[in-house]
Structures are given as structure tokens and as C-alpha cells.
PASEBA-1860 file (N, C-alpha, C; in nm, 3 decimals):
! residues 93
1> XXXXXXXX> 0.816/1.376/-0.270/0.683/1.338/-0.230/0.691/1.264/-0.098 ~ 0.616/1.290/0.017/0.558/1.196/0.122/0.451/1.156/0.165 ~ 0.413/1.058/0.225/0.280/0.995/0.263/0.298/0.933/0.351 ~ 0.238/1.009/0.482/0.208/0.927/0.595/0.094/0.822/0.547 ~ 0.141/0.707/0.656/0.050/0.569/0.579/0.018/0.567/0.809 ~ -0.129/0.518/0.829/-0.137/0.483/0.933/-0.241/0.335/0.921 ~ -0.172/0.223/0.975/-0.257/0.101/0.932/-0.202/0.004/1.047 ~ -0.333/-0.020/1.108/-0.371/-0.068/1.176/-0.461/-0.228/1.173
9> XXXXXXXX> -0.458/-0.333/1.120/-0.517/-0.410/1.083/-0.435/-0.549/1.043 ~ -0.514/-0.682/1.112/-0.498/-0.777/1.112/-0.355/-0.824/1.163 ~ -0.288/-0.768/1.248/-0.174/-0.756/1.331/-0.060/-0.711/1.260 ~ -0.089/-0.597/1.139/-0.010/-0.528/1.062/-0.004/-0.390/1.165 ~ 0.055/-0.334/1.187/0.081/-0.221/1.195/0.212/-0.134/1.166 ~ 0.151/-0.043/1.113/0.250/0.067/1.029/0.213/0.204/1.038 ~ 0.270/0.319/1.112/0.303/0.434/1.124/0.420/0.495/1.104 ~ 0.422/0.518/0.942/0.519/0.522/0.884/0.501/0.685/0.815
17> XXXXXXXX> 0.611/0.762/0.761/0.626/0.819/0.646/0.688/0.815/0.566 ~ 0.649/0.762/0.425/0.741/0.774/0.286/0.754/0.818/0.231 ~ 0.887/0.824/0.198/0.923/0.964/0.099/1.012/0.889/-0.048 ~ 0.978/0.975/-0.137/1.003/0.967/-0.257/0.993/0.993/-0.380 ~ 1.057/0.973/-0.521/1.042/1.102/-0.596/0.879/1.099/-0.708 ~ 0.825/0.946/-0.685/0.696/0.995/-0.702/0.583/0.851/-0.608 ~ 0.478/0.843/-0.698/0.363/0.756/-0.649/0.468/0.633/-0.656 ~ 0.480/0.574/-0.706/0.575/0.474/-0.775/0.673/0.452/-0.696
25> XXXXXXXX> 0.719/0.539/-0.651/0.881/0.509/-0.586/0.796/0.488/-0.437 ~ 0.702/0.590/-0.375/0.627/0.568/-0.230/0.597/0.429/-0.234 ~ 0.510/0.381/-0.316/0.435/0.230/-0.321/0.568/0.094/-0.295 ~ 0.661/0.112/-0.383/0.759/0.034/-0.364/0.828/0.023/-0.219 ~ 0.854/0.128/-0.168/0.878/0.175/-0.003/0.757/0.101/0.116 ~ 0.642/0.121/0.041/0.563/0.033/0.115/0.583/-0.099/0.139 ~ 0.576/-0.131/-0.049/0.539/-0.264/-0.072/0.663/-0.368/0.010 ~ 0.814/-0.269/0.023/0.945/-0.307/0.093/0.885/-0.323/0.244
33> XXXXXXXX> 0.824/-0.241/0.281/0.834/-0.222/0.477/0.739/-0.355/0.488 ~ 0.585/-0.342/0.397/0.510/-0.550/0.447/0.596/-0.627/0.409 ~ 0.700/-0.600/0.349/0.746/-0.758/0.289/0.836/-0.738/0.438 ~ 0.914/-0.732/0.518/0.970/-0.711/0.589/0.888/-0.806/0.773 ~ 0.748/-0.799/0.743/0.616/-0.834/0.823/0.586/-0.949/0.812 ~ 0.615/-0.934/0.672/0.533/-1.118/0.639/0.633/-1.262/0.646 ~ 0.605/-1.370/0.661/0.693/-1.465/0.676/0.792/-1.499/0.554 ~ 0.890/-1.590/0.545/0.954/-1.593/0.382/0.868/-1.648/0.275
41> XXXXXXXX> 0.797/-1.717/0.294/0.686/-1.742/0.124/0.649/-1.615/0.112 ~ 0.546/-1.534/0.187/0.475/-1.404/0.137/0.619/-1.331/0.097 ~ 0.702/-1.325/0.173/0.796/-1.236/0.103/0.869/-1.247/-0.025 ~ 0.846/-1.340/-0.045/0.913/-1.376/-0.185/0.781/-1.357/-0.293 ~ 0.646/-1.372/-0.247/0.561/-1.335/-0.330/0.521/-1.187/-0.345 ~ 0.576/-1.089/-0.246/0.546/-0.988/-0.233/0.644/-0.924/-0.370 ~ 0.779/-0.946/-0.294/0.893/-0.886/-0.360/0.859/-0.937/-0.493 ~ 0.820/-1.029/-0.545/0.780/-1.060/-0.693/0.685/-0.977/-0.779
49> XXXXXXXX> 0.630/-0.886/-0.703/0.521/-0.860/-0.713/0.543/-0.660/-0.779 ~ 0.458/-0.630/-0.903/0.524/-0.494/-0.948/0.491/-0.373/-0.847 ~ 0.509/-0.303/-0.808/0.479/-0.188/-0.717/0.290/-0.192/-0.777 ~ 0.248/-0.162/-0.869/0.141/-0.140/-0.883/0.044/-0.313/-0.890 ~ 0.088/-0.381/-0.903/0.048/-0.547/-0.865/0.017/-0.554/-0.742 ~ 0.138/-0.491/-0.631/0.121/-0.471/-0.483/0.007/-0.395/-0.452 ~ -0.014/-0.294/-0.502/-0.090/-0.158/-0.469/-0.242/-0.278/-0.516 ~ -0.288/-0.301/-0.590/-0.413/-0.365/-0.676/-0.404/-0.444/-0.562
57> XXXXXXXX> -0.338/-0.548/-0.505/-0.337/-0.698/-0.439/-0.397/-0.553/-0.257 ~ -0.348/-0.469/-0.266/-0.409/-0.424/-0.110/-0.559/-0.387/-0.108 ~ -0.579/-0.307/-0.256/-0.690/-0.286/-0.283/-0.797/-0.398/-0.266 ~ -0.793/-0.488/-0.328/-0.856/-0.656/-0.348/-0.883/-0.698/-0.183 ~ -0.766/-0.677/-0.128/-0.789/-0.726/-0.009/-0.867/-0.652/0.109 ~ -0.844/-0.538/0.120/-0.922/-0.422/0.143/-1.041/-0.413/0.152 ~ -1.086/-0.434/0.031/-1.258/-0.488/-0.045/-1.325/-0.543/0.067 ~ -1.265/-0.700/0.067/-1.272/-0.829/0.091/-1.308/-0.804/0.215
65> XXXXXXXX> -1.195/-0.718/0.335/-1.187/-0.690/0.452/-1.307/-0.617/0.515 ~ -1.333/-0.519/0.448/-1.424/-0.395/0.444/-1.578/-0.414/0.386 ~ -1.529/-0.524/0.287/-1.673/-0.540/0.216/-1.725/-0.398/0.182 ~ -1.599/-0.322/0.080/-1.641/-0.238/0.004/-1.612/-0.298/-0.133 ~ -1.604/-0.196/-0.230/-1.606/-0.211/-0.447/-1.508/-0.102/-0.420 ~ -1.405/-0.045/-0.352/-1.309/0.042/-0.459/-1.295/-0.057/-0.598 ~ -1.233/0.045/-0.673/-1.214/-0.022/-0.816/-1.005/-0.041/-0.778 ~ -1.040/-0.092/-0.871/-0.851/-0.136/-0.881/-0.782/-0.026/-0.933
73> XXXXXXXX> -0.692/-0.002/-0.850/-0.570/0.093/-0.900/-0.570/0.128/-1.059 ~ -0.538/0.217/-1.136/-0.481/0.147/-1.293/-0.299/0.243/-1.292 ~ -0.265/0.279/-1.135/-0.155/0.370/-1.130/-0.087/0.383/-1.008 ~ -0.018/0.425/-0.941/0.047/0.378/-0.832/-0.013/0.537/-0.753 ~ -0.036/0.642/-0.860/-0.070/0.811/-0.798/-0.232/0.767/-0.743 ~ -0.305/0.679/-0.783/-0.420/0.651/-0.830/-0.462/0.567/-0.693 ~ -0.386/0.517/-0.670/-0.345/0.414/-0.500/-0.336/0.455/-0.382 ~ -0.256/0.585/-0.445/-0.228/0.672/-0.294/-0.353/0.753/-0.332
81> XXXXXXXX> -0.395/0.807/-0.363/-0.503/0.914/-0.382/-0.640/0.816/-0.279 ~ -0.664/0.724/-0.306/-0.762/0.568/-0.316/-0.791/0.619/-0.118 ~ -0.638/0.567/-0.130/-0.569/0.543/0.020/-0.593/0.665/0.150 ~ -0.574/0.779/0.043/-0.613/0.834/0.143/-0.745/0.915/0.146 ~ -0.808/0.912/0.083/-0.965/0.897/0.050/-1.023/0.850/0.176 ~ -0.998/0.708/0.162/-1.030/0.568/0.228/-0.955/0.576/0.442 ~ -0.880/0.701/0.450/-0.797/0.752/0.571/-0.710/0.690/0.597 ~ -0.631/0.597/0.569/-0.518/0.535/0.571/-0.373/0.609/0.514
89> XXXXX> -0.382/0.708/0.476/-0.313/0.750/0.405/-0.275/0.911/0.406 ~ -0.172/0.979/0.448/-0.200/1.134/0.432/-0.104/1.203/0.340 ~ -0.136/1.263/0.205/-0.032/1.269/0.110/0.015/1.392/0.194 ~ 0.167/1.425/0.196/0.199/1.542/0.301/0.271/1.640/0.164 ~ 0.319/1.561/0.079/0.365/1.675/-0.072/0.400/1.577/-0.188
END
């Protein structure tokens, strides 16, 4: 599986593609490349954090950002699907 991710926002940027053997394994690849962005507290809260905890916590924030209602993840396939709905996201297989 891959997913181009293109994100642009709040001095994040990521033009990335991840690959992996499913939703689950992509999200974790993500949730690895912000923790990598953020200073050492967020990173230690990130990395604490379950692949699908991560995925819900972008969603939430997202919302917040956007001042939309997506609903919360309940799956990591469910995140990426969300994601790229939302154009951030291009599932490539």
C-alpha cells in the first residue's frame, strides 16, 4: 500500500509517500515522520501515542483548524480514506 500525504499547514510541511503493508503500518510511518518535527515533549507524546490515537488526535485537530465535524477515525483504513476525501491525502494502492 502507498499514500501520498501533501500537508501544508501551521509550519508542518510534508510531501511525502508511504508505503506499507496496510492502513496501520502507513499511519505509524506518518505518525514517525511528525514526531521527527515536533520538539522532545510532543515527541515523546506522539510516540506514546497508538497509530490510530495519532490518526483521531489529527482528526480533532483538523476540526478545530478548519472548523469542520469529520467524525473520529474508528480505524487507521478509515483515516486514510477521511484524508483523502478531505485532499491531503492520495491513496496510490
Amino acid at each position: 500500500m502507498k499514500v501520498q500525504v501533501h500537508i501544508n499547514e501551521s509550519g508542518l510541511v510534508v510531501n511525502e509517500v508511504f508505503t506499507g503493508t496496510n492502513a496501520d503500518d502507513i499511519v505509524g510511518a506518518m505518525k514517525a515522520r511528525v514526531a521527527k518535527e515536533v520538539n522532545f515533549a510532543l515527541r515523546i507524546v506522539i510516540n506514546g501515542m497508538s497509530n490510530l490515537s495519532f490518526a483521531q488526535e489529527v482528526v480533532k485537530r483538523y476540526n478545530e483548524n478548519k472548523r469542520k465535524n469529520l467524525p473520529l477515525p474508528t480505524n487507521c483504513a478509515e483515516f486514510l480514506s477521511s484524508a483523502q476525501a478531505e485532499g491531503f491525502a492520495k491513496i496510490l494502492d
